[in-house]
Residue, then its C-alpha position, 0 to 999 in steps of 0.5 A: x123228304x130227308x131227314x133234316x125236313x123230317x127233324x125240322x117239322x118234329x122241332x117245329x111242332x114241338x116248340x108249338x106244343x110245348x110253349x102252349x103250357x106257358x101261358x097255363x103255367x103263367x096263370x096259375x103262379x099268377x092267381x094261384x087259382x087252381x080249380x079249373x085244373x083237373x087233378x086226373x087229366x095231368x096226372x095221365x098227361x105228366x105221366x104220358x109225357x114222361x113215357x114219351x120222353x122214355x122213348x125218345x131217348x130209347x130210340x134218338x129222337x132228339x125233336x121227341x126227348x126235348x119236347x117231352x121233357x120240357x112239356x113233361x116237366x111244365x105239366x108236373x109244375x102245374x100237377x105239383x100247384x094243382x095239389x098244393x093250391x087245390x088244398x086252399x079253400x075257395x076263400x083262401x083263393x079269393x084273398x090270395x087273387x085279389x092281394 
């Protein structure tokens, strides 16, 4: 395989893991709900991202640099709610959902 198939698959998937968070981010901002978000898991995924995109850079690889960085960032969005709107009590959620 050259190298041009090797970037085009690493693209590929890239755009496909990363336009997964979408839909997530769409949500939240949406219903401000954020309860079902586990605090811990995006705190090591955001975290895992970031280091991901470190080492991208470090070695080239533009499909991993851009991907991670971009999934790196929509986690952190999504951190960044979670820790915000997690704060609102469950009644503060129900009348932000329904306005």
């Amino acid at each position: 395989m050259n190298v041009f198939s090797t970037e085009l698959i690493g693209m590929v998937a890239g755009i496909m893991t990363t336009s997964a968070f979408l839909p997530q981010v769409y949500q939240i901002i949406k219903t401000r709900n954020v309860t079902s978000i586990s605090l811990v898991m995006y705190v090591i995924f955001t975290t895992g991202a970031a280091l991901w995109t470190v080492y991208g850079l470090i070695n080239l690889q533009l499909p991993v640099i851009l991907a991670n960085g971009i999934t790196a960032s929509l986690a952190l969005i999504i951190l960044i709610l979670k820790v915000k709107w997690g704060r609102l009590s469950l009644s503060d959620q129900s009348s932000t959902i329904v306005s």
